[in-house]
mmCIF file of the C-alpha atoms, coordinates in Angstrom:
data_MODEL
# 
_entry.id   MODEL 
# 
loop_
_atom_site.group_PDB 
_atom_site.id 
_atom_site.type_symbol 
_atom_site.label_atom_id 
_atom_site.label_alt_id 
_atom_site.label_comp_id 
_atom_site.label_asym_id 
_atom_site.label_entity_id 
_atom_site.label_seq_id 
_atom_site.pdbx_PDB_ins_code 
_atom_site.Cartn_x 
_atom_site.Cartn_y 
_atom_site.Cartn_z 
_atom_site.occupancy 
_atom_site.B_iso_or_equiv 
_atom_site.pdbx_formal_charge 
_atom_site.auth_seq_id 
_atom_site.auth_comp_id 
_atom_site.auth_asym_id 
_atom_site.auth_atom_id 
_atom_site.pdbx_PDB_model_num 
ATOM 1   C CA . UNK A 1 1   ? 136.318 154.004 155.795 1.00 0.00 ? 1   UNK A CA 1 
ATOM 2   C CA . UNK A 1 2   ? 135.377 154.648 152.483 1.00 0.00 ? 2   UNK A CA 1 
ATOM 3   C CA . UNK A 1 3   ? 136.737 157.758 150.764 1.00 0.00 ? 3   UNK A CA 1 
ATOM 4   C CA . UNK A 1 4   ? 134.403 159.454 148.342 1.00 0.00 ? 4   UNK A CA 1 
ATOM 5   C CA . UNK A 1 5   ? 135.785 159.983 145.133 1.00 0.00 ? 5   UNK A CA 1 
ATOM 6   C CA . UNK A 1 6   ? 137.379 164.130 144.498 1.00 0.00 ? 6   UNK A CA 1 
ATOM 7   C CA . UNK A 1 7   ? 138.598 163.135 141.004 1.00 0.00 ? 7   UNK A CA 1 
ATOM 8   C CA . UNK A 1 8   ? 137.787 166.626 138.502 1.00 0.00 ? 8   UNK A CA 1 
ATOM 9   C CA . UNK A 1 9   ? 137.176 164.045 136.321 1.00 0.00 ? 9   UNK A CA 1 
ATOM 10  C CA . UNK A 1 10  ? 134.881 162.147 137.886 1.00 0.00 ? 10  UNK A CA 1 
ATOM 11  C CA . UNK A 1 11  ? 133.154 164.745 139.257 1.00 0.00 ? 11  UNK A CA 1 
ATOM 12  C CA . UNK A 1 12  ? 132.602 166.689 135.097 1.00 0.00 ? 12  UNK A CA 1 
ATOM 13  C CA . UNK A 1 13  ? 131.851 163.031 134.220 1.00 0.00 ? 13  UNK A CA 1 
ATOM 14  C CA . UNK A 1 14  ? 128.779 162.884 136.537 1.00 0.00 ? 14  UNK A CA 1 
ATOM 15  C CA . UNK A 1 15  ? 127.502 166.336 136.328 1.00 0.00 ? 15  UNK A CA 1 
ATOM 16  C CA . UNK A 1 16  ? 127.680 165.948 132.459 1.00 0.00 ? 16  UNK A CA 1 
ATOM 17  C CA . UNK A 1 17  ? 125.564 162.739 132.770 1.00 0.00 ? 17  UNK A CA 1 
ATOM 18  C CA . UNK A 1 18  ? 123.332 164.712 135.571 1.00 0.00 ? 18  UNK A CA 1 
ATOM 19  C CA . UNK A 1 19  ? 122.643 167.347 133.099 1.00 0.00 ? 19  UNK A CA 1 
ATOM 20  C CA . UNK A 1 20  ? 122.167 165.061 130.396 1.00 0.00 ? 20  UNK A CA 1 
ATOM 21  C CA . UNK A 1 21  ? 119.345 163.361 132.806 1.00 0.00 ? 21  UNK A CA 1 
ATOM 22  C CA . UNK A 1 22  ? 117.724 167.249 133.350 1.00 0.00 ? 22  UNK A CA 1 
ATOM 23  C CA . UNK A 1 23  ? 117.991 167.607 129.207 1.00 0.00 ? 23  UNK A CA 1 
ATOM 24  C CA . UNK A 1 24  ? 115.859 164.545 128.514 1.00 0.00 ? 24  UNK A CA 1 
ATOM 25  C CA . UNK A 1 25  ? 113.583 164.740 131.180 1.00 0.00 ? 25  UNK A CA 1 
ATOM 26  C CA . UNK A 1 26  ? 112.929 168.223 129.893 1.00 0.00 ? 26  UNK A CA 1 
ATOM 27  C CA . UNK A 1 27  ? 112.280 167.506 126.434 1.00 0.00 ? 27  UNK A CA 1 
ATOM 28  C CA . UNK A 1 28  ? 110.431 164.659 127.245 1.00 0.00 ? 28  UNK A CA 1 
ATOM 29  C CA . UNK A 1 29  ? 107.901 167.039 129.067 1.00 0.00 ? 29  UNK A CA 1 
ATOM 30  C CA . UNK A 1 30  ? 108.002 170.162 126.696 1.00 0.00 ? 30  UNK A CA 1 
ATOM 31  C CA . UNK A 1 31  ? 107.710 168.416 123.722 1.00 0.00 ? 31  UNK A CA 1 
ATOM 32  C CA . UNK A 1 32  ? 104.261 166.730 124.444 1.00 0.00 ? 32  UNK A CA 1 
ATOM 33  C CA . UNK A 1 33  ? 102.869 169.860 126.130 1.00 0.00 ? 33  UNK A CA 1 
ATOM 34  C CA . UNK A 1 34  ? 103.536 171.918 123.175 1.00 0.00 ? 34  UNK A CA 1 
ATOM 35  C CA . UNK A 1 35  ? 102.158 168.924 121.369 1.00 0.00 ? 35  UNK A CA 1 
ATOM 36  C CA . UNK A 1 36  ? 98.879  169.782 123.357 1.00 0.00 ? 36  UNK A CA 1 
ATOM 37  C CA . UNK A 1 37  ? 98.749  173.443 122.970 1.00 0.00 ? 37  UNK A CA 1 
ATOM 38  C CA . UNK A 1 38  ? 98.847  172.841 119.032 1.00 0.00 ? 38  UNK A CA 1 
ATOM 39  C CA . UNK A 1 39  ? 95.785  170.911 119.363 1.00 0.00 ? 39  UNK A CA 1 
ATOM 40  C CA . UNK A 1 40  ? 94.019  173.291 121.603 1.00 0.00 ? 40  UNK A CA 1 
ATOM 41  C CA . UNK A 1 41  ? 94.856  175.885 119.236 1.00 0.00 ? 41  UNK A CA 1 
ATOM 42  C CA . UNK A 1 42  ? 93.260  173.733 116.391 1.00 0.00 ? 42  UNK A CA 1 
ATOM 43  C CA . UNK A 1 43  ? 90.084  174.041 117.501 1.00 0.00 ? 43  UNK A CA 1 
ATOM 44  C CA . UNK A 1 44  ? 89.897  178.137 118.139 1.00 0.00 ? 44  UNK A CA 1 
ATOM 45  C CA . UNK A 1 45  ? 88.838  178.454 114.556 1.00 0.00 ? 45  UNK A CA 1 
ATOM 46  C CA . UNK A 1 46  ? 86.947  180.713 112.275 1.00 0.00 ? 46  UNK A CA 1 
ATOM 47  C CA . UNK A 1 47  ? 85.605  178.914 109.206 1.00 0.00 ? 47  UNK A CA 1 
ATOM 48  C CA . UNK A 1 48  ? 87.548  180.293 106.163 1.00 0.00 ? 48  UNK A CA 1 
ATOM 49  C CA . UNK A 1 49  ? 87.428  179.384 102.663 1.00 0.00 ? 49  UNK A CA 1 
ATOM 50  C CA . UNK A 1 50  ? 88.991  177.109 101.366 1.00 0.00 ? 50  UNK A CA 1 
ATOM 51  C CA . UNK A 1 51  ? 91.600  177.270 104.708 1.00 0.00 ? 51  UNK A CA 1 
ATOM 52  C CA . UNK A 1 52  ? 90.192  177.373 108.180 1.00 0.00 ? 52  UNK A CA 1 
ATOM 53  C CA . UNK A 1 53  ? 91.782  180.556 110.540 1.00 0.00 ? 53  UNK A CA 1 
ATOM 54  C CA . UNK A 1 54  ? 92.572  179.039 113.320 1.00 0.00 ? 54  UNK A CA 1 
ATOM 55  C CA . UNK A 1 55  ? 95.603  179.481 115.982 1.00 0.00 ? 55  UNK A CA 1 
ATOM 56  C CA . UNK A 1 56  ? 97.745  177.179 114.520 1.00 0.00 ? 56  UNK A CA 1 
ATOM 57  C CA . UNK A 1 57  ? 100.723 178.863 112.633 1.00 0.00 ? 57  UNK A CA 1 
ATOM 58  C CA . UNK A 1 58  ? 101.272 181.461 115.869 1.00 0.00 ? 58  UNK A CA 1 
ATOM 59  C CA . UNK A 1 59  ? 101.187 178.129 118.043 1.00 0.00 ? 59  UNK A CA 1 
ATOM 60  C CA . UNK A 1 60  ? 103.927 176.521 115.465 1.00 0.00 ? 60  UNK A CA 1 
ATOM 61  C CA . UNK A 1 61  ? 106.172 180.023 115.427 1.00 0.00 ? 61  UNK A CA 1 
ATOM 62  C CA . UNK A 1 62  ? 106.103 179.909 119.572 1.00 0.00 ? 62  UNK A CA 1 
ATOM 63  C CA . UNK A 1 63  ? 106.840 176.342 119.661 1.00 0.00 ? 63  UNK A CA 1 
ATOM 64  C CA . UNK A 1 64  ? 110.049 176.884 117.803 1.00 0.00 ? 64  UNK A CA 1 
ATOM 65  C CA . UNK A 1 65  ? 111.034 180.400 119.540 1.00 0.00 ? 65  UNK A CA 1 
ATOM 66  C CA . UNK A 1 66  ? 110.823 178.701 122.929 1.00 0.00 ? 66  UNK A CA 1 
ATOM 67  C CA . UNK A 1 67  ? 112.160 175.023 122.267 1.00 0.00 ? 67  UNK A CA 1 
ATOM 68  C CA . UNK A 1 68  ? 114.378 175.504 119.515 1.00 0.00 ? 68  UNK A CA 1 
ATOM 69  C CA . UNK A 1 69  ? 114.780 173.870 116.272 1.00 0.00 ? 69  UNK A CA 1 
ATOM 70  C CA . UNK A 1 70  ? 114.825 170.480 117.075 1.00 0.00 ? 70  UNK A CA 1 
ATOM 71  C CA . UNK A 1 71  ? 112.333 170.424 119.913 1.00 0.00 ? 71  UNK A CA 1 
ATOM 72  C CA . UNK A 1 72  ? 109.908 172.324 118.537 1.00 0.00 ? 72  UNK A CA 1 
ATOM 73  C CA . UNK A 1 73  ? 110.448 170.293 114.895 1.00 0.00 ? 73  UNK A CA 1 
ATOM 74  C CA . UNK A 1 74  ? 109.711 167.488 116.792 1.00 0.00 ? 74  UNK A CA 1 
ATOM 75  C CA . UNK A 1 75  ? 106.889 168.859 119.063 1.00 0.00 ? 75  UNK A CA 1 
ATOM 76  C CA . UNK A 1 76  ? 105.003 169.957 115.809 1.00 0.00 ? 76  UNK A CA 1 
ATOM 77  C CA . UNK A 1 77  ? 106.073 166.143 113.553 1.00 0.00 ? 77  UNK A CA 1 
ATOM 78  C CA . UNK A 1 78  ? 104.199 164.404 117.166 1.00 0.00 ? 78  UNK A CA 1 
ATOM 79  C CA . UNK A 1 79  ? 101.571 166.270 116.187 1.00 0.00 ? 79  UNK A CA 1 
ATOM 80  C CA . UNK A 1 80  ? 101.274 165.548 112.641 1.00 0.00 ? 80  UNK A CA 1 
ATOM 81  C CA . UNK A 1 81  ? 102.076 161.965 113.254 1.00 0.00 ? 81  UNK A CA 1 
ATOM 82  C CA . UNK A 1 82  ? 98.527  161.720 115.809 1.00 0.00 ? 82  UNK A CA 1 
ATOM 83  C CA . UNK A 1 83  ? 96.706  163.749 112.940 1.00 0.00 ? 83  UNK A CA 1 
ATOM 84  C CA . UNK A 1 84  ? 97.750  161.082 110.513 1.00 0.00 ? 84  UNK A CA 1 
ATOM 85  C CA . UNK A 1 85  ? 97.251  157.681 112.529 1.00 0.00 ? 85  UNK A CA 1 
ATOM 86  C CA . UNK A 1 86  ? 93.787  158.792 113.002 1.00 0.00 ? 86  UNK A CA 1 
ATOM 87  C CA . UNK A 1 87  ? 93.654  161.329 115.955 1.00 0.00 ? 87  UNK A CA 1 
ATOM 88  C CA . UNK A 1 88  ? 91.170  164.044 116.065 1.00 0.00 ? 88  UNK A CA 1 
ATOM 89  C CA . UNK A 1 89  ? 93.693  166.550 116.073 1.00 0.00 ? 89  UNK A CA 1 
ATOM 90  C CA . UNK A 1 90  ? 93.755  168.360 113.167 1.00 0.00 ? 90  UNK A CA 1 
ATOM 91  C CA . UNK A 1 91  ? 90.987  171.420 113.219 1.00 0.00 ? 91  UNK A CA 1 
ATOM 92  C CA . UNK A 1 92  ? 88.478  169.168 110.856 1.00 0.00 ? 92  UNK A CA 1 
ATOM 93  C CA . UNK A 1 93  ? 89.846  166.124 112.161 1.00 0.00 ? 93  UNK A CA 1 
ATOM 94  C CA . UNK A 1 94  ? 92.159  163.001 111.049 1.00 0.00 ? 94  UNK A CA 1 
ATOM 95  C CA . UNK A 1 95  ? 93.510  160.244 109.524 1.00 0.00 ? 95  UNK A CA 1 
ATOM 96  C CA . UNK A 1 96  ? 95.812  159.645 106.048 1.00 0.00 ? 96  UNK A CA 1 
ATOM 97  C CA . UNK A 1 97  ? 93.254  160.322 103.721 1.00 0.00 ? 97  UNK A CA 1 
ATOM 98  C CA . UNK A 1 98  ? 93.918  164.306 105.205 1.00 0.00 ? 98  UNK A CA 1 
ATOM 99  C CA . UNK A 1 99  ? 97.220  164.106 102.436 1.00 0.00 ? 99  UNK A CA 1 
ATOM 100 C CA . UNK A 1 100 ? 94.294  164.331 99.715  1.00 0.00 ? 100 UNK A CA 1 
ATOM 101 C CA . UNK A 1 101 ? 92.981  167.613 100.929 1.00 0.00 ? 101 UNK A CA 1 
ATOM 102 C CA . UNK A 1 102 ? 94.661  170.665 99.272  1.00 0.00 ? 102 UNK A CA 1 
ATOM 103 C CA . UNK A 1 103 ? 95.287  172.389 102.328 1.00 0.00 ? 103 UNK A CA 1 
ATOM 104 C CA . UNK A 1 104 ? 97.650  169.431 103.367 1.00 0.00 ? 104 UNK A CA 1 
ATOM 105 C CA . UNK A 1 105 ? 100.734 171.555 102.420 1.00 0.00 ? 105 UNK A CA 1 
ATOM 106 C CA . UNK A 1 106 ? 100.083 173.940 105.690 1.00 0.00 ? 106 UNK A CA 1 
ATOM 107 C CA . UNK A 1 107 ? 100.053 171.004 107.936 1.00 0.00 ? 107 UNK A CA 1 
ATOM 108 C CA . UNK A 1 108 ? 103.244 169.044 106.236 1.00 0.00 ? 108 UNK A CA 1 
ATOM 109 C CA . UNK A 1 109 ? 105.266 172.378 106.965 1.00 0.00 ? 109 UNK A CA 1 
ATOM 110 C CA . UNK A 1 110 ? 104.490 173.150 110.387 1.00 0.00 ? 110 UNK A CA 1 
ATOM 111 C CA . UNK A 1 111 ? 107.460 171.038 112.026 1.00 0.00 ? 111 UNK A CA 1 
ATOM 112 C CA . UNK A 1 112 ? 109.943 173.157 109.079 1.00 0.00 ? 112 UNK A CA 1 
ATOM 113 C CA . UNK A 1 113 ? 108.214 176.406 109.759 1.00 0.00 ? 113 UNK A CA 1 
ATOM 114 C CA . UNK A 1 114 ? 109.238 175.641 113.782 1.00 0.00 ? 114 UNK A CA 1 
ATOM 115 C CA . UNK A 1 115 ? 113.211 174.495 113.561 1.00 0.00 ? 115 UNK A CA 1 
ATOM 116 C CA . UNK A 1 116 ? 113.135 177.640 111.469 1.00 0.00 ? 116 UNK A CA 1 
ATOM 117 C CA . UNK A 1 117 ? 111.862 179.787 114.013 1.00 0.00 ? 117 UNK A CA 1 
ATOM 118 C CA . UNK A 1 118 ? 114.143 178.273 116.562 1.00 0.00 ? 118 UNK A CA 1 
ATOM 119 C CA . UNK A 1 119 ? 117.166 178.379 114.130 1.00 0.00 ? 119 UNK A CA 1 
ATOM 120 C CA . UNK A 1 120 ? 116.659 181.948 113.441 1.00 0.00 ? 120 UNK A CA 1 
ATOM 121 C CA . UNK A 1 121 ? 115.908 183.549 116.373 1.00 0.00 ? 121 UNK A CA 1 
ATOM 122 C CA . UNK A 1 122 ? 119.027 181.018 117.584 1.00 0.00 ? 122 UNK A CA 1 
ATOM 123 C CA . UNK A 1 123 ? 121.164 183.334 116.321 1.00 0.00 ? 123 UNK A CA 1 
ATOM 124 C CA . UNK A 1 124 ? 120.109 186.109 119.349 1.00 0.00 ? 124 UNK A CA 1 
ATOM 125 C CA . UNK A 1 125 ? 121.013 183.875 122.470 1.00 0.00 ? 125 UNK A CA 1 
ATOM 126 C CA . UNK A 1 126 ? 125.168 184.184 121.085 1.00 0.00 ? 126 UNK A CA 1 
ATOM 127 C CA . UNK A 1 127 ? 124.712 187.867 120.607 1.00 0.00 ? 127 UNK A CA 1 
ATOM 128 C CA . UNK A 1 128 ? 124.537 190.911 123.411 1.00 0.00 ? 128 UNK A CA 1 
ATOM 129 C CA . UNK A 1 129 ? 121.619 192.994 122.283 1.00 0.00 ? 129 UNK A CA 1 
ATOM 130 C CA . UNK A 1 130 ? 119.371 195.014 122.911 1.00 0.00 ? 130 UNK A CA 1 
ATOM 131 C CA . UNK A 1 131 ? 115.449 194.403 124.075 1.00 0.00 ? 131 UNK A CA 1 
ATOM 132 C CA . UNK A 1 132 ? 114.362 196.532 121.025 1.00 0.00 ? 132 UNK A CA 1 
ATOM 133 C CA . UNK A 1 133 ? 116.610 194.558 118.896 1.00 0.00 ? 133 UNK A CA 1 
ATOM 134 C CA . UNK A 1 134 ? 116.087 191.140 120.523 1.00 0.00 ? 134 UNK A CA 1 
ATOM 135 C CA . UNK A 1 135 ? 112.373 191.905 119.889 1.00 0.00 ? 135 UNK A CA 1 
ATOM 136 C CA . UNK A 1 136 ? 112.933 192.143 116.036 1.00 0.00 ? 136 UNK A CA 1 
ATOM 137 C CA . UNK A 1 137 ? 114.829 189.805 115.533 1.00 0.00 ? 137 UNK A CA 1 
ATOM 138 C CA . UNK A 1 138 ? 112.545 187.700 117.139 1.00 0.00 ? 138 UNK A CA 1 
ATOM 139 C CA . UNK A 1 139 ? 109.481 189.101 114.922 1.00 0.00 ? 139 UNK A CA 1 
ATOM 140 C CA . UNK A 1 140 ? 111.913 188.944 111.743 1.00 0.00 ? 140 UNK A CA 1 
ATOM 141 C CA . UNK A 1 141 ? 112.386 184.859 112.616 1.00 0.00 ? 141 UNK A CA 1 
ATOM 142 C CA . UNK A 1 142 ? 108.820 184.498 113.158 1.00 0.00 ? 142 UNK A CA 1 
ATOM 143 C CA . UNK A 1 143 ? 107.858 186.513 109.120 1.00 0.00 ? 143 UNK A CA 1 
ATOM 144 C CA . UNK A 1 144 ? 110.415 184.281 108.047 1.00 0.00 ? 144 UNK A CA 1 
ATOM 145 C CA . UNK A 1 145 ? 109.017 181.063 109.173 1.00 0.00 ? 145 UNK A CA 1 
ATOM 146 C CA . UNK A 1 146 ? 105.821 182.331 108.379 1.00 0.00 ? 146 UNK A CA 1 
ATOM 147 C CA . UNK A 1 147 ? 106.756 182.431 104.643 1.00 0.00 ? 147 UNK A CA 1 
ATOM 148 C CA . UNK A 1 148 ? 108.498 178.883 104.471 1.00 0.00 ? 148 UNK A CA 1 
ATOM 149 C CA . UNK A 1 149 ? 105.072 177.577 105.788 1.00 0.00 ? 149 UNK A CA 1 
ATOM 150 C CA . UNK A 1 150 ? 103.187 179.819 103.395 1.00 0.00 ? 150 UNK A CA 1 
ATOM 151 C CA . UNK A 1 151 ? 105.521 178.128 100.683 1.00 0.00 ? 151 UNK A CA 1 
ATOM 152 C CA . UNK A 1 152 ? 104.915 174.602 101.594 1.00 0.00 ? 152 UNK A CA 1 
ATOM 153 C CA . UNK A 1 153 ? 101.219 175.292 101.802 1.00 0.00 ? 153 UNK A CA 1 
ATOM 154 C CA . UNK A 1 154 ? 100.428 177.082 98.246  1.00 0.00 ? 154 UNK A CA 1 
ATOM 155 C CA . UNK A 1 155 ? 103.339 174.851 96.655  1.00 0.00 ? 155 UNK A CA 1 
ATOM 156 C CA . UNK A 1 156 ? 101.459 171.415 97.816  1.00 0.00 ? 156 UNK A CA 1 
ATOM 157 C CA . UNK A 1 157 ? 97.945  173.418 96.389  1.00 0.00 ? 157 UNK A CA 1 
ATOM 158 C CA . UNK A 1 158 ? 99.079  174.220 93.193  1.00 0.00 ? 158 UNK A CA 1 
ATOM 159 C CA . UNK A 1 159 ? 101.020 170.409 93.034  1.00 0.00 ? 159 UNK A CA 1 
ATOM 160 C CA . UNK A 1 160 ? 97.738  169.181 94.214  1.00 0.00 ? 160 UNK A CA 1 
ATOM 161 C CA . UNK A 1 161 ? 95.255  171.331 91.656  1.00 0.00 ? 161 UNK A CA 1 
ATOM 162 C CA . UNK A 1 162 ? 97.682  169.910 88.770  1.00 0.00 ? 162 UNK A CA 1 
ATOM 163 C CA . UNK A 1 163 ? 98.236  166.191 89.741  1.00 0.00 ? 163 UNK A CA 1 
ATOM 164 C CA . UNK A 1 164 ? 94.754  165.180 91.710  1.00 0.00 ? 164 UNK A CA 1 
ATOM 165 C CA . UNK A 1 165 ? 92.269  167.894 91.031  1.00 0.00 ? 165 UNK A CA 1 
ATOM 166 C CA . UNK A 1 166 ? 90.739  166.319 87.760  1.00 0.00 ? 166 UNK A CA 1 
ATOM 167 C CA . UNK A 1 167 ? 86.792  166.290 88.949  1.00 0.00 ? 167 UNK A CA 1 
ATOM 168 C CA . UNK A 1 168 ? 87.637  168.090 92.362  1.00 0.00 ? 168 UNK A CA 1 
ATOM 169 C CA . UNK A 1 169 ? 89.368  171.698 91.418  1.00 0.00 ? 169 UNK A CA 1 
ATOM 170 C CA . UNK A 1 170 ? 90.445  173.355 88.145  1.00 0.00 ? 170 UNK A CA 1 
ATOM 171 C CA . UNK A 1 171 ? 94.324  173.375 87.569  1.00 0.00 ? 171 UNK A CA 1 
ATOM 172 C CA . UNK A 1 172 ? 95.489  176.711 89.415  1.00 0.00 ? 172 UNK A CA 1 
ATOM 173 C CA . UNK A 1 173 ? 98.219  178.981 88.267  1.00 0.00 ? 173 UNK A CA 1 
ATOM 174 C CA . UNK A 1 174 ? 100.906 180.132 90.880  1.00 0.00 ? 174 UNK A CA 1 
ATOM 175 C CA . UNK A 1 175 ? 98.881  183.414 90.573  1.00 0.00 ? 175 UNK A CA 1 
ATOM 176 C CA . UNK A 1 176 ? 95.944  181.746 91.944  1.00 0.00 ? 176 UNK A CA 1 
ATOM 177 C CA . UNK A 1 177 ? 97.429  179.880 94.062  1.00 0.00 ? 177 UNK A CA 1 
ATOM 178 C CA . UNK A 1 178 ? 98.690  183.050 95.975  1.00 0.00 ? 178 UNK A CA 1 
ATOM 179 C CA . UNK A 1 179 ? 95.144  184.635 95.299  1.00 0.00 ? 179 UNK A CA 1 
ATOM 180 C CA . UNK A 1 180 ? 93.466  182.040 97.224  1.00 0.00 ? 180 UNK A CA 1 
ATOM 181 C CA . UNK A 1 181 ? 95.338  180.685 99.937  1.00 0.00 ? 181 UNK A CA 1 
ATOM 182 C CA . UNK A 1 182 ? 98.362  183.443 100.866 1.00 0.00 ? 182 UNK A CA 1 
ATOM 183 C CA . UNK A 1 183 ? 97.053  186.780 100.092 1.00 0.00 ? 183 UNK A CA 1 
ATOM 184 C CA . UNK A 1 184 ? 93.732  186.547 101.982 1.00 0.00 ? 184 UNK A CA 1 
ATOM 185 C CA . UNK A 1 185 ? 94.950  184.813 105.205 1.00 0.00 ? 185 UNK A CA 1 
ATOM 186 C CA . UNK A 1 186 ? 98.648  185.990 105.704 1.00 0.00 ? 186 UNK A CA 1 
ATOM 187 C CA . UNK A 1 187 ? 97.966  189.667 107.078 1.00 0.00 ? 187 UNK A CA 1 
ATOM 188 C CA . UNK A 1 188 ? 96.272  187.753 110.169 1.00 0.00 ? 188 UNK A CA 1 
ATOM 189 C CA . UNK A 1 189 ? 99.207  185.578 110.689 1.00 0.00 ? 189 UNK A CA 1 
ATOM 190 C CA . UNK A 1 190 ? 101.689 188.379 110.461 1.00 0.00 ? 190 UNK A CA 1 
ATOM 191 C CA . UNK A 1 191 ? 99.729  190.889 112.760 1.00 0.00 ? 191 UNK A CA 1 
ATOM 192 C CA . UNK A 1 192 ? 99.636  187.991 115.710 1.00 0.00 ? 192 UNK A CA 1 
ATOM 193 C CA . UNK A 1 193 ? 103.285 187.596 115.170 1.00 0.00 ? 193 UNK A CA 1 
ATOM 194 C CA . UNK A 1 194 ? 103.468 191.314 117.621 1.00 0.00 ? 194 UNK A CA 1 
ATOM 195 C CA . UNK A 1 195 ? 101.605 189.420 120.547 1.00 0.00 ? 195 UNK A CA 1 
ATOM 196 C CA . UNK A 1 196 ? 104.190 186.115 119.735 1.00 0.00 ? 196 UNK A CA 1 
ATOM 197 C CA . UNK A 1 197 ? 107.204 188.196 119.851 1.00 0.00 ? 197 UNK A CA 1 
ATOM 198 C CA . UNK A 1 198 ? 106.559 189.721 122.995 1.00 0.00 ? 198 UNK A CA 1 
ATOM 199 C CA . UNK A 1 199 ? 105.347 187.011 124.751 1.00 0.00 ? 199 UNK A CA 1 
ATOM 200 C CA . UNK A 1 200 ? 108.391 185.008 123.054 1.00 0.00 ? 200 UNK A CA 1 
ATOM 201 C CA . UNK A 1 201 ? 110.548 187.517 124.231 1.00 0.00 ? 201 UNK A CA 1 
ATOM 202 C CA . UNK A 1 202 ? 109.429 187.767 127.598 1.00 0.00 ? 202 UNK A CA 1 
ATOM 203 C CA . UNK A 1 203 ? 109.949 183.886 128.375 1.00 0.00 ? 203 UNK A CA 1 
ATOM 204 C CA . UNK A 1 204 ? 113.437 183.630 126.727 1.00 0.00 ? 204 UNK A CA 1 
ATOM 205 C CA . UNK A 1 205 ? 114.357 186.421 129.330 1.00 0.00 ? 205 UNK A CA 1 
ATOM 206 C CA . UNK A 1 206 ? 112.842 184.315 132.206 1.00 0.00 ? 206 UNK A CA 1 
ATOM 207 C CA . UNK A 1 207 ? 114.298 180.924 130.759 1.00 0.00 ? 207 UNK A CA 1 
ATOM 208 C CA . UNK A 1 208 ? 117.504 182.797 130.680 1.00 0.00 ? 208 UNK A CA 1 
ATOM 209 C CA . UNK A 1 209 ? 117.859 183.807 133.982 1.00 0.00 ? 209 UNK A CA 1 
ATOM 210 C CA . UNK A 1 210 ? 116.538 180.570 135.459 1.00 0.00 ? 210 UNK A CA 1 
ATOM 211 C CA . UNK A 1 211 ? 119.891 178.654 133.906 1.00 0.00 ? 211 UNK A CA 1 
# 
C-alpha cells in the first residue's frame, strides 16, 4: 500500500501552488469584468464641452479600491488597449487616431489614476481602524487619484494645444487649461466619490471576511 505523503513541506508546497491556482484564476476573471463595467460606464454620458461626463473616472477609482494596484492598473490598460486597436469602447468610440484628440490625456491616465487608488487605500488593510476612519481614508485615496488623472488629462491638453493645435485650437495657458477641462467637471467627480467610498467600503468588509 501506498502511503500518502505527511511531509510539512510538501504539504506548504502544494497549498502555496493551490493558492497560487485560486490567485490567477481570480484575476483572470476580475480583471476582464471590470474591463466590462468601464465600458458600460462609457456610454452613461452627458454631452459636455469639450469633455463628455460620463461614469468613467468613479468606474476607474472602484476598479483600483477593490482590485488593487496592479489589477485594477491592468483592468483599466485592457481597456485602453481595445479603445486603441479599434474597439468601440471609448464613450465616442475608437481606434489610434483617439491620441490626436485633446481629451486623450483623461484616457492615458486611467490605469495610473487606479494602482493609485489601490496603493493608497492599500495602506488601510495593514492598519486596525475604525469604519469612520476606514471610510476616509478610502474617500482621501479616491481625491487623490482623482487629481493624478486630472493632471494627466489638462497636462496632455495644454501639451496638445502647444504642439498639434496649429489650425485646430489656440495655444492654452495652464490657466486655461484648468478653466476648461478641471474646474468645470471636477466637483461632479468628487461628489460621486461619497457613493464610491461607501460602496468601496462595504465590499472590502465582505471580501475581508470571505478570506
Amino acid at each position: 500500500m501506498i502511503r500518502e505523503s505527511t511531509d510539512p513541506t510538501t504539504i506548504k508546497t502544494g497549498a502555496s501552488a493551490s493558492a497560487k491556482r485560486k490567485e490567477f484564476l481570480r484575476t483572470m476573471t476580475l480583471v476582464p469584468v471590470f474591463t466590462v463595467l468601464m465600458i458600460i460606464s462609457a456610454r452613461i454620458a452627458i454631452a459636455g464641452a469639450p469633455i463628455p461626463i460620463t461614469l468613467q473616472l468613479p468606474m476607474v477609482i472602484m476598479t483600483g479600491l477593490l482590485l488593487g494596484p496592479w489589477k485594477g492598473a491592468a483592468a483599466q490598460g485592457l481597456y485602453l488597449l481595445m479603445g486603441l486597436i479599434g474597439l468601440p469602447v471609448f464613450s465616442s468610440g475608437g481606434g489610434i487616431s483617439y491620441i490626436f484628440q485633446p481629451t486623450f490625456g483623461f484616457l492615458l491616465g486611467f490605469p495610473v489614476c487606479a494602482f493609485c487608488a489601490g496603493m493608497f487605500s492599500g495602506l488601510l488593510d495593514s492598519a486596525k481602524s475604525s469604519a469612520l476612519i476606514t471610510y476616509a481614508g478610502i474617500a482621501l485615496s479616491s481625491v487623490a487619484s482623482i487629481l493624478v488623472c486630472y493632471l494627466f488629462g489638462g497636462g496632455y491638453l495644454f501639451l496638445f494645444s502647444h504642439l498639434f493645435g496649429a489650425g485646430v485650437m489656440e495655444k492654452l495657458s495652464l490657466r486655461e487649461v484648468i478653466m476648461i477641462s478641471v474646474l468645470p467637471f471636477i466637483w461632479k467627480d468628487l461628489l460621486m466619490m461619497l457613493p464610491v467610498a461607501l460602496i468601496a467600503g462595504r465590499m472590502r468588509k465582505l471580501r475581508a471576511l470571505a478570506r
